[in-house]
Backbone bond lengths (Angstrom), bond angles and torsions (degrees), N, CA, C in turn:
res aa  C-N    CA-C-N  psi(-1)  N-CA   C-N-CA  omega(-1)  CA-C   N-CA-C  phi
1 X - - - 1.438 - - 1.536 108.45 -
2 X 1.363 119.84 131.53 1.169 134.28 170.00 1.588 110.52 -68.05
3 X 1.674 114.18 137.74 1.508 134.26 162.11 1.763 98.53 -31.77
4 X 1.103 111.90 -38.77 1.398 98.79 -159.67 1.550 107.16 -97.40
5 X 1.273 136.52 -34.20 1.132 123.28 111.29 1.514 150.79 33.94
6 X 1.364 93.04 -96.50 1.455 109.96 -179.56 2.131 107.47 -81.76
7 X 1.264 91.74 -12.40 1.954 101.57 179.24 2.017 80.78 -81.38
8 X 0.781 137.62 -89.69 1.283 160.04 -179.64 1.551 101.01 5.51
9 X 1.539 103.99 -66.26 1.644 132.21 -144.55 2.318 68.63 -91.46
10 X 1.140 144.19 -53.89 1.162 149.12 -174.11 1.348 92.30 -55.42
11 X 0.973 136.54 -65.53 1.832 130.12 -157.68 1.347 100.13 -68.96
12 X 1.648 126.62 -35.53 1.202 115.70 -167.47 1.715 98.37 -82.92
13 X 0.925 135.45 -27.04 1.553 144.18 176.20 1.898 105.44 -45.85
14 X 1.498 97.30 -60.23 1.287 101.59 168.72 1.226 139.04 -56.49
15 X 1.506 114.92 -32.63 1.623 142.61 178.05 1.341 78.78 -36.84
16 X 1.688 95.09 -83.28 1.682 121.28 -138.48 1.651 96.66 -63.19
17 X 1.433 102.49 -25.85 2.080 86.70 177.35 1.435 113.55 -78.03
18 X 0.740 118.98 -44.85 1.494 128.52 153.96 1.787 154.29 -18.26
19 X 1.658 80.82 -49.52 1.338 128.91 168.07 2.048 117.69 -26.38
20 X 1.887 82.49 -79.97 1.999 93.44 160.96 0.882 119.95 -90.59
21 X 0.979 140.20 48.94 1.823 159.22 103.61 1.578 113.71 -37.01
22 X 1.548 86.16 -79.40 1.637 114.46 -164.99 1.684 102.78 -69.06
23 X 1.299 101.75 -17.98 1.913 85.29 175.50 1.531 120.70 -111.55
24 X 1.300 93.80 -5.85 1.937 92.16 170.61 1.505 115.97 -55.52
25 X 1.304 90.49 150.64 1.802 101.06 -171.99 1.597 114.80 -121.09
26 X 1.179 129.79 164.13 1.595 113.87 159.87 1.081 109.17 -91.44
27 X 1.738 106.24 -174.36 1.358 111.11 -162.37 1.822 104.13 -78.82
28 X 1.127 114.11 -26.95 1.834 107.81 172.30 1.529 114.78 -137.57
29 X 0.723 100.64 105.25 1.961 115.41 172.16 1.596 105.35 -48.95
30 X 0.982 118.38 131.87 1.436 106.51 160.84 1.072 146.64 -56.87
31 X 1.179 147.36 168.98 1.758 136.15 -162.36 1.627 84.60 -78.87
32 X 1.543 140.43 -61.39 1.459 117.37 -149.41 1.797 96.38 -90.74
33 X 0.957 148.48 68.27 0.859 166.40 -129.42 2.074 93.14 -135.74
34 X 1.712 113.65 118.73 1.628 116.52 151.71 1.299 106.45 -63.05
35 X 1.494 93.57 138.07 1.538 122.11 160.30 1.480 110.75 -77.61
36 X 1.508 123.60 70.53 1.143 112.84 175.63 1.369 137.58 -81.90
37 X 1.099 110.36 4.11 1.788 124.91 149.05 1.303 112.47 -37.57
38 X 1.968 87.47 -57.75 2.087 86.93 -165.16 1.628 108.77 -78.09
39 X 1.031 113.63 8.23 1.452 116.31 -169.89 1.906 103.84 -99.27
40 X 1.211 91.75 -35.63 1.794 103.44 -176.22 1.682 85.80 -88.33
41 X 0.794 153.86 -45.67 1.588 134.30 -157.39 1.241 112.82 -82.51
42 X 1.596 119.16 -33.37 1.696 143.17 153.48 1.238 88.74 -26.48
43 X 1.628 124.17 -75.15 1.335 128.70 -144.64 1.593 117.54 -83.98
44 X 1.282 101.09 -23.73 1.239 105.76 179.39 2.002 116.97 -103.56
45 X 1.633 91.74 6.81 1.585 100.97 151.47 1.333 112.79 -101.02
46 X 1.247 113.11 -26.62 2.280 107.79 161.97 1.263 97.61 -67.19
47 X 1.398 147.98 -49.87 1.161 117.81 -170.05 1.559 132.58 -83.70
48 X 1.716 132.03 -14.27 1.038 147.16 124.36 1.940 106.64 -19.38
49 X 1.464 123.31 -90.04 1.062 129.34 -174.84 1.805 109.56 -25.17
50 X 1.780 93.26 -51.75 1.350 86.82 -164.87 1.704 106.27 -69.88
51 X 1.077 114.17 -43.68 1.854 111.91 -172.59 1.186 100.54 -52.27
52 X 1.669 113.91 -30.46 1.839 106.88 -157.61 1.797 105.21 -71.93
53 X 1.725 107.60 -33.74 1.935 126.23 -177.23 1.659 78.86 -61.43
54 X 1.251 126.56 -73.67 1.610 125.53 -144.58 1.743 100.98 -59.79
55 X 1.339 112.69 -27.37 1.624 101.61 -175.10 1.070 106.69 -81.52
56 X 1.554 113.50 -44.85 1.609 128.46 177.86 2.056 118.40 -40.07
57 X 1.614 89.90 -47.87 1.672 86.76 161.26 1.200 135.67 -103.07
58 X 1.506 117.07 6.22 1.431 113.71 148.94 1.599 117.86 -90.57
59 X 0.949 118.25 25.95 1.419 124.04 -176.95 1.748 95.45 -126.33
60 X 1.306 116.99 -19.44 1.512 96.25 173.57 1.649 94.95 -111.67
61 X 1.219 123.16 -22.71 1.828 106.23 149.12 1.503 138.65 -39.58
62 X 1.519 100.36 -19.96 1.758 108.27 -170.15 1.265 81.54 -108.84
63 X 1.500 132.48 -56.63 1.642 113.04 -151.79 1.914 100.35 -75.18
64 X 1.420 125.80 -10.74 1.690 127.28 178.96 1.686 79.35 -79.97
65 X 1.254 130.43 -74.72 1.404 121.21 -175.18 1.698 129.78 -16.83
66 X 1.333 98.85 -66.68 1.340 131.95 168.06 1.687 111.58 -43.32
67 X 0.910 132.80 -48.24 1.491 144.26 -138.78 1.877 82.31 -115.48
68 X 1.597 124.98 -42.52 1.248 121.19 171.83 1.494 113.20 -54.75
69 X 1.243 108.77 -53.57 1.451 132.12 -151.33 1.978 99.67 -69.77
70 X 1.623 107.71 -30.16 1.387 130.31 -176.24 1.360 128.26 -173.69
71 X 1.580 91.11 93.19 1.458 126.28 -172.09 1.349 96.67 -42.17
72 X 1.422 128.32 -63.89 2.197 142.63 -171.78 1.304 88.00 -37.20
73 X 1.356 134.56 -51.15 1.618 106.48 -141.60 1.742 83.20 -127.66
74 X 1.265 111.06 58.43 1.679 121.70 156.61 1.453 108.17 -52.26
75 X 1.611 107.62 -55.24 1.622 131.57 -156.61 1.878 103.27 -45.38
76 X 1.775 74.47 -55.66 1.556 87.91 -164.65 1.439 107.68 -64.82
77 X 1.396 124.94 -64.49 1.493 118.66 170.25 1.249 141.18 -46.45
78 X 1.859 103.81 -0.89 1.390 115.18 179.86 1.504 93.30 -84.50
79 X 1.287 115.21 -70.36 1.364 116.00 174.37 1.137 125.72 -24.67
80 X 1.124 120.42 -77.65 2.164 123.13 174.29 1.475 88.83 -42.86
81 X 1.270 106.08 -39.64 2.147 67.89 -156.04 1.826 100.94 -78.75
82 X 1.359 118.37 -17.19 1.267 100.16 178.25 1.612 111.25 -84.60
83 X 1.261 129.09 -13.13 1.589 139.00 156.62 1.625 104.96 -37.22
84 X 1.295 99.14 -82.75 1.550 132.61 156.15 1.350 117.26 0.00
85 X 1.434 112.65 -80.63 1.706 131.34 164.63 1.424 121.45 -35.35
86 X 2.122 97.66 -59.15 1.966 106.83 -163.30 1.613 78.06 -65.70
87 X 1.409 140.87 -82.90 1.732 131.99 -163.55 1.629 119.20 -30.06
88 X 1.922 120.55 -39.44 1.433 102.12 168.09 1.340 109.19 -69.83
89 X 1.209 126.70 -40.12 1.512 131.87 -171.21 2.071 99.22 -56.75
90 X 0.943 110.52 -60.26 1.189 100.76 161.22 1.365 156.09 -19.14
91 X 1.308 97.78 -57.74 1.373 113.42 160.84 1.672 127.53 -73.43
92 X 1.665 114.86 -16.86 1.128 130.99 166.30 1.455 113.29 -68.49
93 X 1.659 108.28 -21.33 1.934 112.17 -161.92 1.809 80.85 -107.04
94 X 1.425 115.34 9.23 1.738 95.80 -174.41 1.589 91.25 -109.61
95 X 0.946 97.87 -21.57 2.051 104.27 179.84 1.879 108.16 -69.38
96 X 1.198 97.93 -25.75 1.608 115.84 -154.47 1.535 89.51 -89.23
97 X 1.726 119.65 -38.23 1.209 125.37 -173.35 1.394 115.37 -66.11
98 X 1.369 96.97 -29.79 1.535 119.36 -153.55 1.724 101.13 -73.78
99 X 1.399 105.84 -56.80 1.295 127.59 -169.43 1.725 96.77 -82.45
100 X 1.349 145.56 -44.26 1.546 116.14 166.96 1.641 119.58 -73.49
101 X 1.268 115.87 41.36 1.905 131.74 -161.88 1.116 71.07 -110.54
102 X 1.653 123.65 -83.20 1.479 148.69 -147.10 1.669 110.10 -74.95
């Protein structure tokens, strides 16, 4: 295992110990009190969106590649990549779900 690695697999160790710490609450919040739910689900639907654009155009970079590289099997690479696409797109409408829940 690589230093970088084992720092990696270490930070996430800490997250998760960490974790019920960082989310205990008291027994009454105050009336002016952040909604920090809606603030983390905001953020963690920008960051969904963004991975979903970055996969979305390296996935039509490989299948334009692909289809250059071999005109015969256009058919087939049209297909996967539109398979391909509706599943990232997907996961962008499950983030979207997630965050108008909360």
């Amino acid at each position: 295992m690589t230093k970088k690695v084992a720092a990696v697999m270490l930070m996430a160790v800490l997250a998760l110990l960490v974790a019920p710490v960082t989310f205990a609450q008291a027994a009454s919040a105050p009336e002016h009190a952040t909604n920090w739910v809606g603030v983390a689900a905001a953020i963690a639907l920008g960051i969904a969106a963004a991975g979903c654009g970055i996969g979305q155009g390296l996935a039509t970079a490989a299948a334009c590649e692909g289809t250059a590289r071999n005109p015969g099997a256009g058919g087939a690479v049209r297909i996967a990549f539109i398979i391909g696409v509706a599943l990232i797109e997907s996961l962008t409408l499950y983030a979207l779900v997630i965050v108008l829940i909360k």
